[in-house]
N, C-alpha and C positions, 0 to 999 in steps of 0.2 A: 521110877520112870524119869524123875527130875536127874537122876544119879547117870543112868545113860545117854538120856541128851545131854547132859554136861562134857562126857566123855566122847560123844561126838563132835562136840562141839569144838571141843579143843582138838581131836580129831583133825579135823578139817578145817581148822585155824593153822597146827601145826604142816598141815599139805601143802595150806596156802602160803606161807612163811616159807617155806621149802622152795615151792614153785617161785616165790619172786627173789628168791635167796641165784635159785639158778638163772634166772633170767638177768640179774645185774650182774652173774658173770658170765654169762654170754656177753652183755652190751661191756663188757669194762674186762675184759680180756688183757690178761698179760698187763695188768695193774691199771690199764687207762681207758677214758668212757672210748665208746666210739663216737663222740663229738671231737674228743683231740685226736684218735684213731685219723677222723677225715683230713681234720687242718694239718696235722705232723705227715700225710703223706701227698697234702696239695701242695705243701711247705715244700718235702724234697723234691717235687716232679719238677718244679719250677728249673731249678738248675738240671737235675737229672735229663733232663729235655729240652731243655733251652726254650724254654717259654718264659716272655716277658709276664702273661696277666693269666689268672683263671680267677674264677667265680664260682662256688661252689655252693648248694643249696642242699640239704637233708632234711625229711622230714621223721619222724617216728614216734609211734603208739599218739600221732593225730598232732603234736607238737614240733614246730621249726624248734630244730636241736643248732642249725649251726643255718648262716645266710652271709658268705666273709668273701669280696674278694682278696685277694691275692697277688703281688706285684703289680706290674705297671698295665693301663689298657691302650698305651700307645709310645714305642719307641722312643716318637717324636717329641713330644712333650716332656713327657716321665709322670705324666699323670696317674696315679694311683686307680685298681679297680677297686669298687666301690660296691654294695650290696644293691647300688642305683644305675651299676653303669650297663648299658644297653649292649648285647651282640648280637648278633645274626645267629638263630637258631634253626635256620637253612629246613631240614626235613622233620626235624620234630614238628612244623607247621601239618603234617600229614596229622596228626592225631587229632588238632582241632577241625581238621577239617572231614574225618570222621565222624569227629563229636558234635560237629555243626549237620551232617548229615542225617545222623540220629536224632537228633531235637527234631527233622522235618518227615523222620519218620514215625516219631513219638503225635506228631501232630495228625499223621494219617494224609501227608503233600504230599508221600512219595513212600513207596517199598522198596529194600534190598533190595527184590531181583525184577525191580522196573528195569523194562530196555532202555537202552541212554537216548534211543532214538524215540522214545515217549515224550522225552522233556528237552533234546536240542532234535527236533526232527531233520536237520541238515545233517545230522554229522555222518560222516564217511570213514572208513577204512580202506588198504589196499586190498583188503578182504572183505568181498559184499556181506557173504554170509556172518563173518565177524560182527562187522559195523550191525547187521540188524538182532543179532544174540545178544551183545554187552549189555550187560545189566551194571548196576549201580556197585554192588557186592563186584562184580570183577573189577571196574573202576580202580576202586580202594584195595586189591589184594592181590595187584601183580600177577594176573593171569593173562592178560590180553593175546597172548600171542606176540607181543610187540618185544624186540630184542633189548637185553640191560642198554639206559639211556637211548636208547630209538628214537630222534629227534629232538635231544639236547638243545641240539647245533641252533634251533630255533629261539632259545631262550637260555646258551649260556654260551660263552659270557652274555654280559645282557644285548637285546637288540633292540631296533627300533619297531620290532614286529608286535602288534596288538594281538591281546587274547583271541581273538576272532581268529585274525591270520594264522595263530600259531594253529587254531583245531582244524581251521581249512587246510591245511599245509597235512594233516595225519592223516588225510586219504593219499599219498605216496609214498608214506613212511615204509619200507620192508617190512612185513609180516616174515618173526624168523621163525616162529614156530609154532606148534598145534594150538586153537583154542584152549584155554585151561589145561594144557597139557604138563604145563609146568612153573616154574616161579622165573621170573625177570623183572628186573627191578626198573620200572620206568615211571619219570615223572608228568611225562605229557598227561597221563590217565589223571592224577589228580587235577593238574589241571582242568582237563575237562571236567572231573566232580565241581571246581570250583564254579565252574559254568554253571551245570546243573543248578546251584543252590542259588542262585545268582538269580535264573530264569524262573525258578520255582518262588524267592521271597521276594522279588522286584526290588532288587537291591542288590549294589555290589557286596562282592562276596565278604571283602573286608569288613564291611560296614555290619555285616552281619553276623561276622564270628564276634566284633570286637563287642556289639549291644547284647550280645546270648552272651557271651563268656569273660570278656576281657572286664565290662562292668561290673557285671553283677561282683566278680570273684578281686575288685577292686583291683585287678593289674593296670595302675596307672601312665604308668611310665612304656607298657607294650604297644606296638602297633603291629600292623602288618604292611609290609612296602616304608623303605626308606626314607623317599620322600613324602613320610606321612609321621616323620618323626618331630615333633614340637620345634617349630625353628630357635635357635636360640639353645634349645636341650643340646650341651655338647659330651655330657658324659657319656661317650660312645665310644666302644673299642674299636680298635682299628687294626690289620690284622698283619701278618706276618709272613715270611718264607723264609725255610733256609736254605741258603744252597754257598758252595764253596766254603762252608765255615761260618758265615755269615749269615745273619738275620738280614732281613731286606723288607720294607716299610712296603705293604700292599696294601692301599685303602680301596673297598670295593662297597659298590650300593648293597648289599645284603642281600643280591636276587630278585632283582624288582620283581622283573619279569616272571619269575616262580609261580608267583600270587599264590593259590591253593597248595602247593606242593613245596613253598621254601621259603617264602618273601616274611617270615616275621623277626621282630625283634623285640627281645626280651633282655629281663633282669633276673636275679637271682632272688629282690625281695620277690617281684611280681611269681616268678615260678613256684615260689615255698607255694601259692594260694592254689595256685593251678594243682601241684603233689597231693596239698591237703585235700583238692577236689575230689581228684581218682580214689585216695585212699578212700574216704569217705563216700564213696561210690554214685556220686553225682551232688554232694552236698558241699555248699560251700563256706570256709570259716563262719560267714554270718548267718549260717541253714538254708541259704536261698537255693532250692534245688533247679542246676542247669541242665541236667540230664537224667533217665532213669538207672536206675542198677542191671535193668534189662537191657537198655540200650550198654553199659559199659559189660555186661558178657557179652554181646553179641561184637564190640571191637574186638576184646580179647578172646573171641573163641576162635582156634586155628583152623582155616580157610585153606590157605594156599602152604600146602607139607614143602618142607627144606629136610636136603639130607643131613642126615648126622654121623660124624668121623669115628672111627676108634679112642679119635681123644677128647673127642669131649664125652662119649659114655663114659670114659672115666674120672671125666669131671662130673657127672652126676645128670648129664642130658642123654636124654634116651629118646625123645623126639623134639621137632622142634618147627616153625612154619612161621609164615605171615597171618596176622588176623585184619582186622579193618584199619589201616596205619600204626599200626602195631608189631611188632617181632613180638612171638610168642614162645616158648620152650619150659620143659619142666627141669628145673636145676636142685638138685640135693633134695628131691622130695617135695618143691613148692612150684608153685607158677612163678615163671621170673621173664617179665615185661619190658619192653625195650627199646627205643628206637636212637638211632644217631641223625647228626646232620652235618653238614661239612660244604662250607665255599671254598674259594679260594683263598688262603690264609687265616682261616676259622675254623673252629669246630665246636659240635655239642656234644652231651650225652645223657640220657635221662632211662633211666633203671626203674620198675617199681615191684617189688615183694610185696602182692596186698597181702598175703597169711601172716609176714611179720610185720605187718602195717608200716612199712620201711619204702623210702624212695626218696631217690637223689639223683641232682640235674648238674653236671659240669660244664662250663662253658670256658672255649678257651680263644687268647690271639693269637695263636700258632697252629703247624699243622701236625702236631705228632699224638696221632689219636690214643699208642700206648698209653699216655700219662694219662688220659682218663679211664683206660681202661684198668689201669693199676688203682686209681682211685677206688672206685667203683669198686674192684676185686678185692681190695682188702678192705672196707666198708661192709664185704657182705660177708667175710670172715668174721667177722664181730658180730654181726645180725646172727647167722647161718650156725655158727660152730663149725665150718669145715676145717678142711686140713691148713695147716698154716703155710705162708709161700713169700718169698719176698718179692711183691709184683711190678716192684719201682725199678730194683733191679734187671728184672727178667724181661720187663717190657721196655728198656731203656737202652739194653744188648741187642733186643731186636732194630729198636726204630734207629740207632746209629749206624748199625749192620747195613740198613736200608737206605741211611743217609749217603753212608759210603758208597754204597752199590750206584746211586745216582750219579756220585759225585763222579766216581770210573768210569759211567758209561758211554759209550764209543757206537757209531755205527760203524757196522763191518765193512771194511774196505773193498774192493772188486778190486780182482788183479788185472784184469784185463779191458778196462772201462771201453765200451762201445759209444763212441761222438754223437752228440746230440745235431738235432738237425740245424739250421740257421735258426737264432734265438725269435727272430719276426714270426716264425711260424706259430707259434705257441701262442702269440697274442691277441689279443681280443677278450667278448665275454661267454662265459658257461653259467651255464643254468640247470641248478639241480631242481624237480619238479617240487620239493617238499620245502628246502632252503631259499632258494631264489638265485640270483645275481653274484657269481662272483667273478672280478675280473682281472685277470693277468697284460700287465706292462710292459711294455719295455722300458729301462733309462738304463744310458750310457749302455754299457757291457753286460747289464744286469739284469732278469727281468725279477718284477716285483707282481706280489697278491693282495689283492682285496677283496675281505667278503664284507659286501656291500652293507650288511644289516647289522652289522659286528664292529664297532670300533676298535674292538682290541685284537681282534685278527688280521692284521695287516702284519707283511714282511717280505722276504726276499726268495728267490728261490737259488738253491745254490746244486750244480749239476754233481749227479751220481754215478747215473748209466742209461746210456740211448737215451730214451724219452723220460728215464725217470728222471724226478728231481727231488732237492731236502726242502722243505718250507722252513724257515727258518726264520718264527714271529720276532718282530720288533721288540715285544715284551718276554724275554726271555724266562722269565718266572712261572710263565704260565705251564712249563714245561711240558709240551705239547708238540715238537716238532715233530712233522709228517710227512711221508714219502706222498709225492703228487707223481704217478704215472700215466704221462697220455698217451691213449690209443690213435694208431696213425696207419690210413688207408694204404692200400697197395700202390698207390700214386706219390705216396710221402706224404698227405693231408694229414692234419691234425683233427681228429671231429669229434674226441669226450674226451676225460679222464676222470683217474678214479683217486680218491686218498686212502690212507693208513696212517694212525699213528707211531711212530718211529721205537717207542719205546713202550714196555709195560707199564709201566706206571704214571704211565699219563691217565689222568683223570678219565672215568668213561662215557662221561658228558660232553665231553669232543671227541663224539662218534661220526668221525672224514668217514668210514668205512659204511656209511647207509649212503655218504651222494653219489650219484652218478653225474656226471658235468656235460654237458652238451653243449658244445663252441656252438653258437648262434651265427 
């Protein structure tokens, strides 16, 4: 008998030996861990995409493997990033404020599918029956009906509009499609969760993700809102554009205005704790539990279905959706977690593989989101075992492909341009019912735009055809110029106009295409 347990024994010593014999070449692929796997390809993206700074955080099997920035976190300076220096981690802020959600439903303040008119009894839609259906669970998962970015314009770039004004302003927002009919990516919804948590713990919302989460899980150096950053703390990135060749110095508040849906900022050490959390499925480095394991399937259980291409089935995704500020999809046989964030001249990216206990957060001052997504891809080649790919390359062809495409792009000329009326007619102010106040000028030969609640939207209008015109911002980086056409009565009156953005790849948080302008 001692003779057979012996032989099992070693049995099942020799399995185990086996099993971790394969699992260190998994992590140490093609001779190296995936700790230098991450750095050697944060290392090339730098140049390969012309990013001055990234930040780069992994966590695996429950240990920070690597927490390194990477080049500079400000042009200007040439100040090095730091494992301390702070970015704007834009929509990743959606997940805490899921998880802030959850703790007030773990407490039994609030259900997923309360109506949201339970806990702000004002709120409004352009759709009655919407406004009194939305429950909490559509909030958080991109169902509302409400079109991608559907009243941005209220809170980006930032304005002078308060939380209040921005929810009051969503009862004229366009409703572009069916309740829950489909997925659209809009940030006002979170915000309004931020509300909710707000009016539910008698306390602002910040104050309450940062004493549930940001303490206990010792992320010191985070906050939410910019000007909530330590005065004096100046290790802060600062962000970038490129356009003509050139990098161009964009410093922006991090999204004040966002609060719930984009306004925090983070570090790389502070994130390792946050990764540790999820892995650990509400537990944190020190065991302090912030949330339950219940509440973390119920963010990552998919909610609102995303279609899936012919090629990513052949990347190994066969479905894929939003959960509670979460992207959700099954990649190579596991669950693979997700979310991005992106301002203007920043971006993030946070990945988590809980079955390989793996997850990684990149932050960058630039905007070429390939390089973290090459990051991220060949990090999960090491984890994964899939097929191998050079993704620094591959995503480096795209986003220069992309640079160039901007860099040519032209609006189409009119062969036959139709004369605009005498430029006095146009002037005066319009008022969209959702935005407010904007108002067209005259000076000298020119007329000029101001949207009154927008500092950084002012500019020029320069003529196209009849009544259309090019808006043409002051701030040229924003790259955002928009055809402005007004509508003009059978008498020649001027009495609305409507916008468009001029190009595809303008951001689509400068959604012109919901105002309607009504000259006052």
């Amino acid at each position: 008998m001692k003779k057979l347990t012996k032989v099992l024994f070693l049995s099942l010593a020799a399995s185990t030996l086996l099993a971790c014999s394969e699992q260190a070449s998994a992590d140490k692929k093609d001779g190296i861990s995936l700790e230098q796997k991450i750095r050697q390809t944060a290392e090339q993206s730098l140049d390969a995409f012309n990013i001055p700074g990234l930040a780069v955080v992994a966590v695996k099997d429950g240990e920070v493997i690597l927490a390194e920035g990477f080049g500079v976190r400000d042009i200007e300076s040439q100040q090095p990033v730091t494992p301390t220096t702070l970015f704007g981690i834009a929509s990743h802020t959606k997940a805490f404020t899921a998880a802030a959600m959850a703790t007030l439903v773990e407490q039994g303040k609030v259900e997923w599918d309360d109506k949201v008119v339970e806990h702000l009894p004002g709120f409004k839609l352009a759709d009655p029956y919407i406004a009194r259906e939305l429950t909490i669970r559509d909030l958080l998962s991109h169902r509302s009906g409400l079109g991608l970015g559907a009243g941005d314009l209220m809170i980006w770039p930032n304005t002078d509009k308060t939380t209040d004004e921005v929810i009051a302003g969503l009862a004229n927002v366009p409703i572009e499609h069916g309740f829950r009919e489909r997925f659209d990516y809009n940030n006002l919804m979170f915000v309004t969760a931020g509300e909710v948590i707000s009016r539910v713990t008698n306390m602002p919302y910040q104050q309450y993700v940062e004493q549930t989460f940001f303490e206990p899980m010792q992320m010191d150096e985070s906050t939410i809102g910019f000007s909530r950053i330590d005065e004096g703390y100046d290790n802060v990135a600062v962000g970038t554009i490129e356009m003509d060749g050139e990098l161009h110095r964009f410093p922006l508040d991090f999204l004040e205005d966002f609060s719930a849906a984009g306004a925090t900022a983070a570090s790389a050490d502070d994130m390792s704790r946050w990764l540790q959390t999820l892995l650990d499925e509400g537990e944190t480095p020190t065991g302090e539990r912030v949330f339950t394991e219940e509440s973390l399937h119920d963010m990552w259980q998919l909610t609102t279905p995303l279609p899936v291409s012919g090629d990513a089935a052949e990347q190994g995704t066969y479905f894929r959706g939003y959960g509670l500020g979460w992207f959700v999809k099954d990649y190579y046989g596991v669950k693979h977690v997700s979310h991005s964030g992106g301002i203007l001249g920043m971006l993030s990216f946070t990945t988590v593989i809980p079955e390989k206990e793996f997850a990684i957060t990149i932050m960058s001052n630039q905007q070429a989101f390939g390089a973290l997504t090459a990051i991220v891809q060949e990090s999960l080649e090491e984890v994964l075992g899939v097929p191998d790919q050079d993704w620094v390359a591959k995503e480096s062809k795209k986003y220069h492909e992309f640079i160039q495409k901007k860099a040519e792009f032209k609006v189409e000329a009119v062969d036959d341009p139709q004369p605009a009326l005498a430029l006095s007619e146009y002037v005066g102010t319009y008022k969209d019912a959702w935005y407010g106040e904007v108002v067209i000028s005259e000076k000298g030969d020119a007329l000029n735009i101001d949207f009154t609640h927008t500092d950084m939207l002012k500019g020029s209008l320069e003529h196209y055809n009849g009544n259309t015109f090019i808006v043409r911002w002051d701030e040229p980086l924003l790259e955002a110029d928009a055809f402005i056409e007004f509508d003009v009565s059978q008498s020649n009156r001027v009495e609305s106009a409507t916008m468009q953005a001029v190009a595809d790849f303008t951001d689509f948080s400068f959604d012109f295409h919901n105002l309607k302008l009504e000259k006052q």
